[in-house]
N, C-alpha and C positions, 0 to 999 in steps of 0.2 A: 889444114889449119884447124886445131879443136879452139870446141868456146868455150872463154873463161868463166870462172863462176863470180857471179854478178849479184847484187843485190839492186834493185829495181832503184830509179828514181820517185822518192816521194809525190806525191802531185800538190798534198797540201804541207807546204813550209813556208817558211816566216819570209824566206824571199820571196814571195809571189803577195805580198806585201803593197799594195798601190800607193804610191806614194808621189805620184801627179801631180794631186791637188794641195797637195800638205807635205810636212817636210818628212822626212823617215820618221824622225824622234815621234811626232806628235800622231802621225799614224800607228805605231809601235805603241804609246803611252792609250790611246784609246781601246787597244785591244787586250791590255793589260790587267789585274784586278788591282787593287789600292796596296795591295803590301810589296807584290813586283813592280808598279811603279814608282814608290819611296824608295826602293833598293836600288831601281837601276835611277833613280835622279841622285842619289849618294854616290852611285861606283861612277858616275859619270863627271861627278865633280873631283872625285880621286883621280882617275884617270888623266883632267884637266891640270892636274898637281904636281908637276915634275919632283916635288917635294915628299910625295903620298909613298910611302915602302912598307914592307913586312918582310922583317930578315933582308936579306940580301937581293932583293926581287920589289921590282915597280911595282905598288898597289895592282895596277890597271890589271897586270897578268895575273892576279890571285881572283879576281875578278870574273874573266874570260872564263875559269875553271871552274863557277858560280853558276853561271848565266842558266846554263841547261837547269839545274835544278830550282834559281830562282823564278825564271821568266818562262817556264815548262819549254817540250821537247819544239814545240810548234813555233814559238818567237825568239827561242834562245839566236839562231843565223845573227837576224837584223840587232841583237841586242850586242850581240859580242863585235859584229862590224860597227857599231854603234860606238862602241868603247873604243875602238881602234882608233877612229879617228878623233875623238877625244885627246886619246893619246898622243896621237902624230906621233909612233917610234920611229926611228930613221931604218932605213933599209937593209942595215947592219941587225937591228932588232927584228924586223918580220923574219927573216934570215934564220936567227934561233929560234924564234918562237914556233917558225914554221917543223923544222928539224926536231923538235923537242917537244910537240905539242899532240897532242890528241887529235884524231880524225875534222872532229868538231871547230878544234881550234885554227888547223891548215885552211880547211874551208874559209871561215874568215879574213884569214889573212888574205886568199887567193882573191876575194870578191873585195877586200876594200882596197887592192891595190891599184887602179884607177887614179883615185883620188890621193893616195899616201907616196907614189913612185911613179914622178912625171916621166925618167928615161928606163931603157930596158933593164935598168940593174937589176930587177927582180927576176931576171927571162930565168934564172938557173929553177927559180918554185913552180915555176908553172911548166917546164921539161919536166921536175923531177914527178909533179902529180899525174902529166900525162901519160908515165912511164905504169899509173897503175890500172888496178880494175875495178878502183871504187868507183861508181859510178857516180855516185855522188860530189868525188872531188874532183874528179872527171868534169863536169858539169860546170864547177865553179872554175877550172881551169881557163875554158874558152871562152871568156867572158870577153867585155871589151880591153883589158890589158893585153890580152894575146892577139884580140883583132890587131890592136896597135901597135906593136913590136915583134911578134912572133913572125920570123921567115919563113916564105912561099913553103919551102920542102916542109918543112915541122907541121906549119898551119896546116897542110894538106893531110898527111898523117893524121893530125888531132878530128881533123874532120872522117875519117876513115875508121879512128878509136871508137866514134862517137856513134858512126855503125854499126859496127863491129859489139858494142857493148850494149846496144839500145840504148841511151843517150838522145831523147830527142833532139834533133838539128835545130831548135828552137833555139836551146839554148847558145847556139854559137853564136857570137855575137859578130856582127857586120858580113852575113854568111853572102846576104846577093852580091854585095860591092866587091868581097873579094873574090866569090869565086867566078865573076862575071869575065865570060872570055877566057878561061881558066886550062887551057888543052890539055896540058897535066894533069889535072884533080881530072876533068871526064877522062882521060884513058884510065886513071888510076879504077873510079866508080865504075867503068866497064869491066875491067878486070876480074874486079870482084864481085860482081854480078853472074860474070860470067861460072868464076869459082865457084860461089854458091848453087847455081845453078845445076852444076857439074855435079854437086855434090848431093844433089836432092833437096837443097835448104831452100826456103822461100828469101826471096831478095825482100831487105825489109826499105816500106813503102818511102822513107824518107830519102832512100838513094834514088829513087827517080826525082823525087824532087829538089837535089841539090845537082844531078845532072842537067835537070832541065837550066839553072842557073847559070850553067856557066857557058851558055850558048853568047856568043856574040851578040853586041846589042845595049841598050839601055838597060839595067835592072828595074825589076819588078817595084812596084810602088812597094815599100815595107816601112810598118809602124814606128816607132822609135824604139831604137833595142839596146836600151840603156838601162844598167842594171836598176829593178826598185825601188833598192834600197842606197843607193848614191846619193852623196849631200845635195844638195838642189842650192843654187845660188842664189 
């Protein structure tokens, strides 16, 4: 099995964003400077505007294509998940948006869909991201929409992708719960331990630790692993 060519996951991005104590918006609006915060409180209200278009095309999405250059490279994520749910497009819309959009813009879509796609109708976006080797949309892949809906065989896979490509296991969201008791996923992380091994590659350190997970048993106390940047009720 050769390795794909990868581009590293950032460490500092706009999802990593704490958003705890306050709601995304106003954590987002404080990191801001005063001319990307007038712009994204306008696209925000357009977005709210099922009325707001330019040519043929919803404001909101002329918008999303904005973000990076308005809100720089570092806040654009939270800003354009921001808009999304402004928006509320139906599922039919993330749908093209995602097919049609820029690297930047899939990500968005993949990480606000929690809140925008209460049933699995979205599972064909989040197959078709984990099909790559962005690592990046990798990442936003296994968020909580795929803990939630995505089946045992795929999930496991995603979690293997997520090896495979360096992908910290951080980000996979509800990784104790599901993989706890898991005899599949550990024969699978044997396996491939074992390959690497074989092969002279160093096992990378997060496969022991989601091995260790799926031992029988209570899972491990884990934090809340709820995206950021998610509306807060």
């Amino acid at each position: 099995m050769t390795h794909p060519h990868t581009t590293p996951v950032p460490d500092n991005t706009s999802l990593d964003l704490d958003a705890s104590s306050a709601s995304p918006l106003h954590a987002l609006r404080t990191h801001l400077a005063q001319p990307a915060r007038d712009w994204l409180d306008r696209a925000l209200a357009e977005a709210a505007n099922p009325a707001a278009t330019q040519g043929s095309l919803p404001a909101w999405e002329l918008r999303l294509a904005e973000a990076g250059r308005r809100c720089g490279p570092t806040y654009a994520d939270t800003a354009r998940v921001l808009l999304l749910y402004a928006a509320a497009p139906t599922p039919a819309d993330l749908a093209r948006l995602y097919h049609r959009g820029t690297a930047d813009e899939r990500r968005a879509v993949l990480h606000a869909l929690p809140d925008l796609v209460p049933g699995p109708d979205a599972l064909p976006l989040v197959e078709d991201a984990l099909r790559t080797n962005d690592t990046r949309l990798l990442a936003a892949a296994v968020g909580s929409y795929a803990a939630r809906h995505l089946e045992p065989h795929l999930w496991r896979h995603a979690v293997l992708k997520c090896l495979f490509t360096g992908v910290p296991v951080t980000h996979v969201a509800q990784l104790a719960v599901r993989a706890q008791g898991d005899g599949e996923l550990a024969r699978m992380l044997t396996d491939f331990a074992a390959e690497r091994t074989a092969a002279g590659r160093p096992v990378p350190e997060d496969l022991h630790h989601v091995l260790a997970l799926t031992e029988p048993g209570p899972p491990p106390h884990t934090t809340d692993d709820r995206d950021p940047h998610r509306k807060e009720s």
